[in-house]
N, C-alpha and C positions, 0 to 999 in steps of 0.2 A: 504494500500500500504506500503510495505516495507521502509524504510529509506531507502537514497540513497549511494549506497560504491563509494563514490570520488577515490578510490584508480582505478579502473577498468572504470569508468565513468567521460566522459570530459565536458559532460556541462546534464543540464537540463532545462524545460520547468516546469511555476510553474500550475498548473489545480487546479481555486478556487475549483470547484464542489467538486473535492477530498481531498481540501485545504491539497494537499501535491505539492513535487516537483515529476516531472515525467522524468528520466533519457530519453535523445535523442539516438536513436535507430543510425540512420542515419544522421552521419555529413556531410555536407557541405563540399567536400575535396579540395577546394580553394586554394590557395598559396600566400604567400607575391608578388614570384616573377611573377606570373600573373595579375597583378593592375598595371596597365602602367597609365600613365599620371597624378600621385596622388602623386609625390616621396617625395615634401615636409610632407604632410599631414601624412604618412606612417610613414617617419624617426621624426618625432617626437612623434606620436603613440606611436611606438616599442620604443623609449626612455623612457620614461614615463612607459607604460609597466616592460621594464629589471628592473626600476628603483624598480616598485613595488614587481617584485618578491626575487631582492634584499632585500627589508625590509629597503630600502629607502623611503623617503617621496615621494610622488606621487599625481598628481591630479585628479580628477572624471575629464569625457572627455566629452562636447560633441561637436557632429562632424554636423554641419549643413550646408543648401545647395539646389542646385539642383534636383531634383530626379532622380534617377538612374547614378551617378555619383561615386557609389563605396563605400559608407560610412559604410553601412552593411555586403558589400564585406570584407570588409578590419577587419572587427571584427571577424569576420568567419576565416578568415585568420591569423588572430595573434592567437587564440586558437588551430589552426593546427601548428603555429608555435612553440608555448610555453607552450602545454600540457604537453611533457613531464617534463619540468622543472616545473611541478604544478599548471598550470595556468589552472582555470576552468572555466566556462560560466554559469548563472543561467537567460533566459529569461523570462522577465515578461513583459506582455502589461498591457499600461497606463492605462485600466481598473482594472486592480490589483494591483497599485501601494498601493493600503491601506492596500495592507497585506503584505509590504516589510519589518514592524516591525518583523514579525512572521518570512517573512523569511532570513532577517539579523541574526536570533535568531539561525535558524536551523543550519548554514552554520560558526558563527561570533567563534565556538571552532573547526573549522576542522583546520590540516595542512596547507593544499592548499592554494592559493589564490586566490578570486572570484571574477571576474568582473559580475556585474548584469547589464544586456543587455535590455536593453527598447527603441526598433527601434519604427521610426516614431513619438515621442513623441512632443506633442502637447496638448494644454488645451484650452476646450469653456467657453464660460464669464458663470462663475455658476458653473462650478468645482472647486471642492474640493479634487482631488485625491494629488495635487503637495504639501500638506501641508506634507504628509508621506513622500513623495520625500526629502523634504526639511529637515527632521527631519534624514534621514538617510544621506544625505548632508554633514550634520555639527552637528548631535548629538542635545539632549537633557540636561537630566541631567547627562543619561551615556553617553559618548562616543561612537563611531561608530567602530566599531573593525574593528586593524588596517588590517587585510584582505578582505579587503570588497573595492573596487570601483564600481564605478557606470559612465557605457561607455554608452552614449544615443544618437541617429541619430532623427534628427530632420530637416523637409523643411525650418523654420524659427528659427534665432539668438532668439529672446524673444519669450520665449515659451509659454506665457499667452497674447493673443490679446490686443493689448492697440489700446481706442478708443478717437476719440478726448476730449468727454467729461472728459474721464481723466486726461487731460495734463490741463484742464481748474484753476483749483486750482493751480499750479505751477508758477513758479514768481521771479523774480530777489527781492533777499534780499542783501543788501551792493552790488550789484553788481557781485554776484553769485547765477547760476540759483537755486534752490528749486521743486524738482518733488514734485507734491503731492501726497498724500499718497496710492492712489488707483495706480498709476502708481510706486512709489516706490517697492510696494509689486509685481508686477508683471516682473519689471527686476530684484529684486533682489534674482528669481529664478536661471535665468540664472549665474546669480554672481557667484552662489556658485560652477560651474563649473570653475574650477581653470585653465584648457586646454581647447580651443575654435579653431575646424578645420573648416575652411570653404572650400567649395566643390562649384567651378563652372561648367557650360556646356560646353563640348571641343568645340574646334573651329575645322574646317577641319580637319587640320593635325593631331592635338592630336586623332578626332576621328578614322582617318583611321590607324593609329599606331595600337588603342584598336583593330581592327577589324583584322589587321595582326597578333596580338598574338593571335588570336582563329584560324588562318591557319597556320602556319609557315612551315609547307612542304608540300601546297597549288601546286598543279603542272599546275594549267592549266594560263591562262593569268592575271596577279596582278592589271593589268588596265582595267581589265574587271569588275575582282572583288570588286577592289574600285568604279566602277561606280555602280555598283549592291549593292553595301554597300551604298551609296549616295543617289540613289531612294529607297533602304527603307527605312532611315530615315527620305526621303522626306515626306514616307507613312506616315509615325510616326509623323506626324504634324512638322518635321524638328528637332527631338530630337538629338542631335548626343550627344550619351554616353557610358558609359559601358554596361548599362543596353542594349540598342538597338543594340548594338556590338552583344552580345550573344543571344537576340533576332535572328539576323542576320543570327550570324554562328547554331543556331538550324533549321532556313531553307533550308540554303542554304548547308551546311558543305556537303549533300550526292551529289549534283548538280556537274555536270564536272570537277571530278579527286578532290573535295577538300573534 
């Protein structure tokens, strides 16, 4: 497979089998201003973000939470906002996280700057993949070149399961607590994300907002459609989110006049 031209190409998909990156065909064409209910979470994003493509200091981000509350949305979204000014995307799943030396390496002399995208990220008692993570985090003996973030979505804040027996070693010395070591190693994953978004379930209102920016010249009855919007989330085990919003509007959008 060819090297990839960053100059023509906005993000990529890394494929161990071909242990290459593979250019994305088909982006996501999402927008900042379609993410309704998330405005704090967003404007310090895109902060953070402008900062990095300034060639400011900048922190690795991750954004955890609920599911389908936007957090994935909203990265898809900053790289349609900030392509042009050089902002690139390289995804990898947590299962490839032990080749992100290799591909820190590939990407660590281009122009551009990369955010490396690792949704859903999460670790079982007995992995090993977050030591590579952690090593591109905060470097080794080289440094981490300064183009390179790492934006990661995640269901839970501590991304390595802590179990009771962990906390059992832990203990007030002079009268401050002491984690013990098996639990130390496992938040101080999360540590090394410098930006920490948390992402709740809407409540009513919020969700029926999300569900009017997928109709907004919606012509037939708005309180039909919010009830219609209401029993499917009901359906949905009572989700009310972004995700279930556009679930929603892909049933319903052809149904009377929407």
């Amino acid at each position: 497979m060819n090297p990839v031209d960053w100059n023509s190409t906005y993000a990529a998909l890394w494929r161990h089998h071909l242990q290459a990156l593979r250019p994305v065909r088909r982006l996501d064409p999402i927008r900042l201003h379609q993410l309704v209910g998330i405005e704090r979470q967003k404007a310090e994003l895109v902060r953070n973000t402008e900062r990095f493509l300034a060639g400011l200091p900048a922190n690795h981000a991750l954004l955890w939470g609920a599911r389908g509350t936007g957090k994935s949305s909203l990265l898809k979204a900053l790289l349609n906002e900030y392509a042009a000014r050089g902002l690139r995307l390289v995804e990898v799943d947590r299962a490839d996280l032990l080749y992100l030396p290799e591909i820190v390496d590939a990407i660590g002399e281009q122009p551009q700057r990369f955010v490396i995208f690792c949704d859903d990220l999460s670790f079982e008692a007995g992995e090993r993949n977050y030591k590579a993570l952690k090593t591109v985090l905060e470097g080794s003996v080289e440094l981490p070149p300064d183009n390179v973030l790492i934006y990661a979505t995640s269901n839970r804040r501590h991304l390595v399961p802590e179990y009771m027996e962990d906390n059992r070693a832990s203990g007030l010395v002079e009268g401050e607590l002491h984690y013990a070591d098996a639990v130390e190693e496992k938040i101080s994953l999360s540590d090394r994300f410098g930006l920490w978004l948390s992402f709740y379930p809407s409540n009513q209102e919020d969700y029926l907002a999300l569900v009017d920016s997928y109709f907004p010249d919606y012509a037939g009855d708005r309180a039909g459609l919010h009830a219609e919007a209401l029993r499917f989330a009901q359906s949905r085990g009572g989700a009310r989110s972004g995700r279930t919003a556009r679930q929603f509007y892909n049933t319903y959008s052809e149904r009377d006049g929407g």
